[in-house]
C-alpha positions in Angstrom: 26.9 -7.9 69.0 24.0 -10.6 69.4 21.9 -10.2 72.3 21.8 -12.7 75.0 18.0 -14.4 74.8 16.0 -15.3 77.6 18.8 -16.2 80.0 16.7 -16.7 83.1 14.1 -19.0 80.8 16.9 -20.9 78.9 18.7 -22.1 82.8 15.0 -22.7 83.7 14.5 -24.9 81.2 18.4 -26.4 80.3 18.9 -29.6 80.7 22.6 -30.3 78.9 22.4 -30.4 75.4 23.6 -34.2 75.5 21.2 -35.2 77.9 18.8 -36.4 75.7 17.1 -39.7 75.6 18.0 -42.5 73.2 20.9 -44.3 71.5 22.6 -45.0 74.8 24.4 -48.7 73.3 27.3 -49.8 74.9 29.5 -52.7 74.2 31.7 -53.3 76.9 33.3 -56.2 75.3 34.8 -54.4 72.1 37.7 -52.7 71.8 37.4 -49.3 70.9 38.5 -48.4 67.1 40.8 -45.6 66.9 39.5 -42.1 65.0 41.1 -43.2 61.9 39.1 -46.5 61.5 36.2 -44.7 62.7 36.7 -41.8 60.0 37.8 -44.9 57.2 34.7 -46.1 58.0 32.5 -43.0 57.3 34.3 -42.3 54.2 33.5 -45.3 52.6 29.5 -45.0 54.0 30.3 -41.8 52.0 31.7 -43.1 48.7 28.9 -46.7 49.0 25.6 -43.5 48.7 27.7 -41.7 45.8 27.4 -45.2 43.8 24.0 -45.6 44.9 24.9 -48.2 47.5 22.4 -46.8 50.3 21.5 -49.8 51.9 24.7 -51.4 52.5 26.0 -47.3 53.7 23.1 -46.8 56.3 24.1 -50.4 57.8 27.7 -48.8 58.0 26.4 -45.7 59.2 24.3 -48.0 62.3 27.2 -49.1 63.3 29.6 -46.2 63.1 26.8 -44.4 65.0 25.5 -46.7 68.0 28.7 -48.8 68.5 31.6 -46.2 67.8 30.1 -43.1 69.1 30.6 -41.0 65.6 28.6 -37.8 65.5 28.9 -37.1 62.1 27.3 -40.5 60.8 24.4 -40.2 63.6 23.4 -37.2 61.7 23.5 -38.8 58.5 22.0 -42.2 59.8 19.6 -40.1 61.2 18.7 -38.2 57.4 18.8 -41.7 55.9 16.4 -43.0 58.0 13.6 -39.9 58.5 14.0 -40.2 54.2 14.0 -43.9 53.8 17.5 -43.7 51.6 18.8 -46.6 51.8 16.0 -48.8 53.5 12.1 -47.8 54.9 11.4 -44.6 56.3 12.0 -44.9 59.7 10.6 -42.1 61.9 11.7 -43.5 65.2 15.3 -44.7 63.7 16.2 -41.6 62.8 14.9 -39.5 66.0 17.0 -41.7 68.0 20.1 -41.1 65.8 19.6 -37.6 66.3 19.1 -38.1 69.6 22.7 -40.0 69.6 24.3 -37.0 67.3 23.1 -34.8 69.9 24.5 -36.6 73.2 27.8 -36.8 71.7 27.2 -32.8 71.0 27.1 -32.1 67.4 24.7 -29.3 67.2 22.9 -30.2 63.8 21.6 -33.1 65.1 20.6 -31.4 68.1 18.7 -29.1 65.9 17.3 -31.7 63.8 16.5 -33.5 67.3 14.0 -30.4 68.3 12.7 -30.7 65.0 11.6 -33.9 65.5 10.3 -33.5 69.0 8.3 -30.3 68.2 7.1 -32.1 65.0 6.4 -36.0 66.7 8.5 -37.4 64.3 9.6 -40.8 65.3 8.2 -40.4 68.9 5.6 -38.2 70.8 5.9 -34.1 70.9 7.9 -33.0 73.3 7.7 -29.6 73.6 9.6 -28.9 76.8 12.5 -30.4 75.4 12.4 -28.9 72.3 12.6 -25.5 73.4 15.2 -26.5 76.0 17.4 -27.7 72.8 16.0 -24.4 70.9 17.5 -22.0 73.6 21.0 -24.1 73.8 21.6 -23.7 70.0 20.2 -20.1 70.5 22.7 -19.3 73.1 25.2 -21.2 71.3 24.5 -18.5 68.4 24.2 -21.5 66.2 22.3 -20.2 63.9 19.6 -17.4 64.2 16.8 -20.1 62.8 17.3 -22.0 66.4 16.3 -18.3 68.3 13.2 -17.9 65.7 12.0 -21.5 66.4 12.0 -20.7 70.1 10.4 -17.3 70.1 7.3 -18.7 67.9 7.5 -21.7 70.7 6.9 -19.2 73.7 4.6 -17.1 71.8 2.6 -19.7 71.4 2.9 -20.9 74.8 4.7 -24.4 73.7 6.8 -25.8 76.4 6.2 -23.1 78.8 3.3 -22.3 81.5 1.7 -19.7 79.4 2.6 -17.6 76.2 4.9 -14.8 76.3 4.8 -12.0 73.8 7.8 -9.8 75.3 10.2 -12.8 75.6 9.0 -14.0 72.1 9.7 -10.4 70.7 13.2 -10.9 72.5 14.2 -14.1 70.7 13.1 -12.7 67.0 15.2 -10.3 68.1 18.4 -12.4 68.7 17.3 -14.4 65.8 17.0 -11.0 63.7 20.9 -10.4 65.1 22.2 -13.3 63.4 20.5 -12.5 60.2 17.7 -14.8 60.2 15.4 -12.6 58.0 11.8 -13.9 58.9 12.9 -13.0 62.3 13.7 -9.7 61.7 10.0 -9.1 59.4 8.4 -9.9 63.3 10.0 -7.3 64.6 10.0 -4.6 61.4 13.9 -4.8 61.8 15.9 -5.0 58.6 18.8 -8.2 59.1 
């Protein structure tokens, strides 16, 4: 059984993982399309990058992300964009379609959201709010890399008032639980 990391820290520092900043478009005036259109939609954004049709999928993508509210193509929108496929590298493009991904709550693009915050990519470091998102997806157990991420944070005294060795050690712990093996090298633990 995982163990629960840094619960006191992690409600000090929560903020909902959908309450982040960014992608907050609302059309009032359209009618909403039904999960099948929306899903029709991301199928063929899925079929145009398989024939090499990038450009015209990321504008499908845009679309399905900001005006429909579709998870799953703000995370790709949001890979499109950080890589340039389909169009220019767009930094800030792609941390707010993370940022989108992440309000709607799908937890790899809240992942890749506190990637791009403890990185600046597309916007300013943010290291508060990347370790808030860090412990979520920790707690969450999604995935031991998320617990790793914010034990190195706190060690290093990112995003909190000064660095913490014993609640580090913790989180390589939980991260070492959930197999994450450079976790489980910090703490001489085998995964």
């Amino acid at each position: 059984m995982g163990r629960c990391f840094l619960p006191a820290l992690a409600i000090a520092l929560s903020t909902p993982v959908a309450a982040s900043a960014g992608g907050q478009t609302a059309n009032a005036d359209k009618t909403p399309r039904t999960a099948q259109e929306v899903r029709k939609d991301r199928d063929e954004a899925d079929r145009l990058i398989r024939f090499g049709q990038s450009a015209t999928a990321r504008e499908i993508l845009q679309a399905l992300c900001h005006d429909d509210g579709d998870d799953v193509a703000c995370q790709n929108l949001g890979v499109m964009a950080m890589t340039g496929e389909g169009g220019e590298i767009d930094m800030a493009a792609g941390r707010a379609a993370f940022a989108r991904g992440c309000d709607l709550q799908l937890l790899e693009a809240c992942q890749n959201l506190a990637d791009a915050l403890v990185s600046g990519d597309g916007g300013p470091v943010e290291d508060v709010r990347a370790l808030s998102l860090y412990l979520q997806l920790c707690e969450r157990r999604y995935g031991g890399r998320n617990c790793y991420r914010a034990a190195m944070m706190i060690e290093q005294g990112r995003g909190v008032t000064h660095p913490d060795a014993a609640k580090a050690r913790e989180g390589y712990r939980s991260a070492c639980d959930m197999r994450y093996r450079p976790a489980c090298d910090r703490v001489g633990e085998k995964p």
